[in-house]
N, C-alpha and C positions, 0 to 999 in steps of 0.2 A: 099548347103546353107551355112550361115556364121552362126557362132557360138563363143560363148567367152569359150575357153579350158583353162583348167590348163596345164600348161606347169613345173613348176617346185616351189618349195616352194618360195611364195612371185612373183612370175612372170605367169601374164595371156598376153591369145595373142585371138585373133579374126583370127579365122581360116576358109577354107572351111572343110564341111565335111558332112559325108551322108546324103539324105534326110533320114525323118524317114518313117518306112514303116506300115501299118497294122500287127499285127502281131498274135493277138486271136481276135475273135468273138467279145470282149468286148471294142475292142479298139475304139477309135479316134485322127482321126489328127487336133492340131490345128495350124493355122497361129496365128502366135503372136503378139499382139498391144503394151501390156508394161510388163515389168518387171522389178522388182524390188533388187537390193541388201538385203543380210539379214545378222545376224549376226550370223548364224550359218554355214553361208559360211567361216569364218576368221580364226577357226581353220586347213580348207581347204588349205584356200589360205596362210595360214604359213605351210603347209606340215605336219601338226599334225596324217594325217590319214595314215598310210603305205598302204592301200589298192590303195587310189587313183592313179591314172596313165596319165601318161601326153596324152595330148588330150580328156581329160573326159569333157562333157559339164556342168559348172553351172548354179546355177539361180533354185530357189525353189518356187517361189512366181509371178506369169504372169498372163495373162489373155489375149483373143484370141477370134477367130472364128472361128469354126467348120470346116473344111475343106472334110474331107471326114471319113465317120462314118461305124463300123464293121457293120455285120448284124447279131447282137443277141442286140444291141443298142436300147433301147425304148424309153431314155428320149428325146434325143438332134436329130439334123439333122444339114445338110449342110447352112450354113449361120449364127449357132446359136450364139451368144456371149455370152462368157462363161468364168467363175472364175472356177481354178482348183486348189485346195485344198491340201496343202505341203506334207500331209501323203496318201499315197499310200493304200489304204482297201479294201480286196474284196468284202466286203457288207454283207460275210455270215458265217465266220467262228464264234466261242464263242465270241471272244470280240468284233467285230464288231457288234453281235445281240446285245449285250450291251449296244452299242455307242460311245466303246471303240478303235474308231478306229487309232489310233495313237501305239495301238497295239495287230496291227493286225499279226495272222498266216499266211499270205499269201501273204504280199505284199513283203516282205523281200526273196532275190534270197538265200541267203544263211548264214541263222541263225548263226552259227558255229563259221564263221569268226570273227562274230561282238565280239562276247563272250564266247571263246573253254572252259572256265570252267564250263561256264553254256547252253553255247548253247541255248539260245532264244535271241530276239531280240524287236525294234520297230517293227512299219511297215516300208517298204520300202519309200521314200522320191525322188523327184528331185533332181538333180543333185549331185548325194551321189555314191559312189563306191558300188561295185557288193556286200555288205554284207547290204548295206542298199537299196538293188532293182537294182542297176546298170541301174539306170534310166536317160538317158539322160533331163537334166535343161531346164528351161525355157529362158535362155538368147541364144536364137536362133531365127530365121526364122521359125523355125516348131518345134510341138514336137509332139512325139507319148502319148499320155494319157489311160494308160490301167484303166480298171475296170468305162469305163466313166458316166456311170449311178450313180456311189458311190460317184466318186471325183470329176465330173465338173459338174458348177452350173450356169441357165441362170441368165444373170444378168437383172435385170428390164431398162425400157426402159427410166426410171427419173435418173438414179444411172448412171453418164459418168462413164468413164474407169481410169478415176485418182482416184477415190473414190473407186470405184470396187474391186479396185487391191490388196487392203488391207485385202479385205474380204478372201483372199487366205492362209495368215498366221499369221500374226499381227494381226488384229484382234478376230480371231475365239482364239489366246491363250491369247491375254487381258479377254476375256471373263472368259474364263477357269481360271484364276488366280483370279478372282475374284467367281466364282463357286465354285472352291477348299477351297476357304476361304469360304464360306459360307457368304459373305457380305452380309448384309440386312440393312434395315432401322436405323437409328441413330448409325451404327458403324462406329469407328474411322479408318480410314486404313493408310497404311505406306507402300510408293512403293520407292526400291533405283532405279533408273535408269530411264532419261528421256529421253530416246529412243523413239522409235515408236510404240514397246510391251510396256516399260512401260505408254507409253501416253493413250495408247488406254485400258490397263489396268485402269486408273487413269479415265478413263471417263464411262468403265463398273462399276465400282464401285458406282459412281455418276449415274446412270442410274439405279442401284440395289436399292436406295436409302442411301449409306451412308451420313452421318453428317459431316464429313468432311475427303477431301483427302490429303493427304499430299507425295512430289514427294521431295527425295533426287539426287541430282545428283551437279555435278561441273562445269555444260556449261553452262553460264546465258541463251543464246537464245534457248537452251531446256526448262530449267524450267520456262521462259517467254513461251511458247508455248505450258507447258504442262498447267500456270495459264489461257492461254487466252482459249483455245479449248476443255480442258478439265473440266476447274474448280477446278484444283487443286492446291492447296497452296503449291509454291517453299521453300524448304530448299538446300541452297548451304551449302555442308561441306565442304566448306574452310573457311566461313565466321564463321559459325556457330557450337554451340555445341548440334548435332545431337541431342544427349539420351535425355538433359534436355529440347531442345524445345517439341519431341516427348512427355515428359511426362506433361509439362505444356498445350498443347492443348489435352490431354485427361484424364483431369479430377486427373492428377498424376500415374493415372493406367499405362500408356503406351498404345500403337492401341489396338485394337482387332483383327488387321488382319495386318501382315506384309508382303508384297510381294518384293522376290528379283530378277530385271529384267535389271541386271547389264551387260548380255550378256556377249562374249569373253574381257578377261581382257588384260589391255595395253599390260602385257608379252605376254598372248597367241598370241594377234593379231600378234606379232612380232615373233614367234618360241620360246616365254622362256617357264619356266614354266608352265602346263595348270591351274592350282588350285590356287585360290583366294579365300581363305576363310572369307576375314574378311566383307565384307557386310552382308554372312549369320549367322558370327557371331552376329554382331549389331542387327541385326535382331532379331535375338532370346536374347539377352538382353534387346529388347527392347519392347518385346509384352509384354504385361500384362497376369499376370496368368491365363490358360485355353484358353487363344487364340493360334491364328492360323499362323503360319507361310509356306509361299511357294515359296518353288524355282522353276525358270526356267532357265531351261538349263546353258548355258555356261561354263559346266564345264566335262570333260570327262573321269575324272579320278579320285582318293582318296584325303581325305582330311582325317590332321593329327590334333591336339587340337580343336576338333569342340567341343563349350561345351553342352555335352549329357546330361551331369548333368543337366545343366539349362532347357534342355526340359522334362526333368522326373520329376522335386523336383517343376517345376512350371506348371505341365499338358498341355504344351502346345501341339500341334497339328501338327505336322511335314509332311507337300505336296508336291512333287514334279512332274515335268511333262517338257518332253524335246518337244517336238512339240503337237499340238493342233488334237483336233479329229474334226471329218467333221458335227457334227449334229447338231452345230449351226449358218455355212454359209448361209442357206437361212434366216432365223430370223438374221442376222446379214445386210443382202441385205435388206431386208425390213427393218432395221431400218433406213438404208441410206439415200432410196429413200423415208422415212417422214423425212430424214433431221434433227433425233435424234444424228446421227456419222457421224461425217466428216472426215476424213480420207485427203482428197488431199491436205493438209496444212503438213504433213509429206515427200512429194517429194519433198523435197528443192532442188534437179539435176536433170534436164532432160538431157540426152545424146542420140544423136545416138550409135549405140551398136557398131559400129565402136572404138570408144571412151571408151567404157565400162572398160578398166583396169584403163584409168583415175579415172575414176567413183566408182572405187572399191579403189583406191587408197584414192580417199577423205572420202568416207567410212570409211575404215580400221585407219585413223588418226581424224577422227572426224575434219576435216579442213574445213574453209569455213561455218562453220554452219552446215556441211551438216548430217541429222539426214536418208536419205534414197538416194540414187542415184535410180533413174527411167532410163530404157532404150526404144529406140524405133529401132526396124527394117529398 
């Protein structure tokens, strides 16, 4: 089958390469309809990770149909259409009973690697090197999906597959970025990044009932995209003076809930540096006392002058979370299919996967408008 491999830092290729096979009791195979770029592939694809090894499959985020199902399998069968779920969980260990599946004991091939000083890890992920599951990606013709009762989810029959596909990782950690914050009713929130997490962030929040959302970023045709779909009010900082508009639309206080969903920054995209500190800085000068502040991901390593001070002497709430857990993909499906979250206004590229380094190429540069490249088989 064809598959999009890493081949070497900043260089992907579409190669053949094995089908995938059953492998426990819990598996499934699925043929694949779309998949999506993410941006937790970027430090990948700049060679940030020394685990990965060329010919490793990417692609974290897909959606598919069932093709041939283990026999310990209760939920799914052959023909099912199915969102699978970016964190890897085997459904039973302590923090999956939780709902903590994102980190999980069990999905992860070898804890060790990911972290020798501390030896734990996430759960295992798609298209991630052997210390995060060593699971071959969604940007294939097949894939094998272990634990498939945990991680893959029927999609409804009103919810197409351009909408669907969101519910795999973008969405379910927009959710979580607004949970983590505890948004509710008449709070202020403040997302930097108008990605596709932050969009769909910016529209859990609105959905939670906040008073007003507010999306910093520097693409006009994002933060137009996060005002039309999400209902949230653009700040460009380039135009504008971030801190004093934040504190003039709430009340002087600053948000109540600041989210930073800035993803891999220009360097990392490129191999420099992985740490960008300064949106989580803003961030946190910019909440109001006792609020909440949360990061996602894009970041894999230390950060120096982060002010700790301002999150102690003003109580705020300090969250963080690198990929999403699985418990709120079906409640994320059903809000779809009533046509609450829309989602397919974020594939701004559709490619054949033939095409897919193109397509990661437009990604990786943010060119063309393009906030997600979609691929198809």
């Amino acid at each position: 089958m064809r598959a999009l491999c890493w081949v070497a830092a900043g260089e992907l290729a579409v190669r053949e390469v094995p089908d995938p096979e059953l492998r426990n009791e819990r598996d499934v195979i699925v043929r694949v309809r779309r998949s999506a770029t993410s941006g937790a592939d970027l430090p990948l694809l700049a060679g940030r990770n020394p685990l990965l090894r060329a010919g490793d499959v990417l692609g974290a985020e897909f959606l598919g149909e069932v093709v041939e199902v283990g026999p310990a399998v209760r939920r799914h069968r052959d023909g099912d259409r199915v969102v699978v779920g970016a964190s890897i969980a085997c459904g039973g260990c302590w923090y999956c009973r939780q709902g903590l599946h994102s980190c999980c004991d069990n999905g992860s091939a070898d804890p060790a690697s990911v972290d020798p000083g501390w030896e734990h890890s996430d759960a295992g992920c798609f298209g991630r090197p052997r210390a995060a599951g060593g699971f071959a990606g969604g940007h294939a013709e097949y894939v094998r999906v272990p634990y498939a009762d945990v991680g893959a989810f029927r999609v409804p029959d009103a919810v197409d597959d351009d909408r669907a596909l969101f519910a795999a990782d973008a969405a379910p950690t927009g959710w979580l970025a607004a949970e983590l914050g505890a948004v509710g009713p008449g709070d202020v929130v403040a997302i930097w990044g108008a990605g596709a997490v932050g969009q769909l962030t910016a529209r859990a929040a609105v959905l939670r009932g906040a008073a007003r959302v507010l999306v910093v970023d520097g693409y006009e045709e994002r933060l137009r995209m996060a005002e039309r779909h999400a209902g949230a009010e653009p700040l460009d900082y380039r135009r504008t003076d971030v801190a004093a508009e934040l504190r003039d639309r709430s009340g002087g206080r600053g948000p109540d809930v600041c989210v930073v969903a800035v993803g891999a920054p220009p360097s990392e995209r490129f191999g420099g540096p992985a740490d960008r500190p300064d949106a989580s800085r803003e961030a946190v000068h910019a909440c109001r006392k006792g609020g909440v502040v949360v990061l996602l991901g894009g970041s894999d390593g230390f950060v120096d002058a982060f002010p700790l001070g301002a999150v102690t002497d003003r109580r705020l709430t300090l969250r963080g979370a690198g990929r999403a857990d699985l418990r709120d993909v079906p409640m994320l499906l059903d809000r779809m299919a009533r046509g609450e979250l829309r989602t397919e206004h974020l594939a701004t590229h559709r490619l054949p996967l033939t095409h897919a380094p193109q397509g990661y190429a437009l990604f990786r540069d943010r060119a063309d408008g393009c906030v997600r490249a979609v691929f198809t088989p």
